[in-house]
N, C-alpha and C positions, 0 to 999 in steps of 0.2 A: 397715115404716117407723114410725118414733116418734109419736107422736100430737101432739108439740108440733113436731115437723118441718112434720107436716102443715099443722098451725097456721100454721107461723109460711109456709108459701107462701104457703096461702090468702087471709094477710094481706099478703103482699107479691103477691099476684095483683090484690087490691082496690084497692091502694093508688095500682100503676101502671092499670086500666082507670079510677079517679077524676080522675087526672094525664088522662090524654089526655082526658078528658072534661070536660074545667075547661078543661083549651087550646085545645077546641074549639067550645067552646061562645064564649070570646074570639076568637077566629077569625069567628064566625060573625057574633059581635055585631060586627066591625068590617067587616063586605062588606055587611050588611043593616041596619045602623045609620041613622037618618032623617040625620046627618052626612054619611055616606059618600057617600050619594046625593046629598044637596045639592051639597057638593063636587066629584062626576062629572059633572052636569047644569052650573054653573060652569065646570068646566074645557069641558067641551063645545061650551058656551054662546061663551067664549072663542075654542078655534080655529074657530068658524064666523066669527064676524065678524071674524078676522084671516085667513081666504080672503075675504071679502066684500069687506073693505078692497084686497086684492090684485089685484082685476079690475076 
């Protein structure tokens, strides 16, 4: 095989494990984010006291 063949995988092997690793790293920061949280404990917060209300 060519040596700029090789290259140019290597380079497109980088390119996509940086891609998944960029989107997951955004993935990660939106489920452990101090926002996220807040907003889950709120919503939480929410339907408890619309069961509360309902008894």
């Amino acid at each position: 095989m060519d040596n700029w063949l090789k290259a140019l995988l290597a380079t497109a092997c980088v390119a996509v494990i940086a891609g998944v690793g960029y989107f997951a790293s955004l993935e990660y920061g939106a489920k452990y984010s101090s926002g996220a949280k807040t907003s889950e404990l709120l919503e939480r917060n929410k339907q408890t006291l619309r069961a509360l209300d309902g008894n």
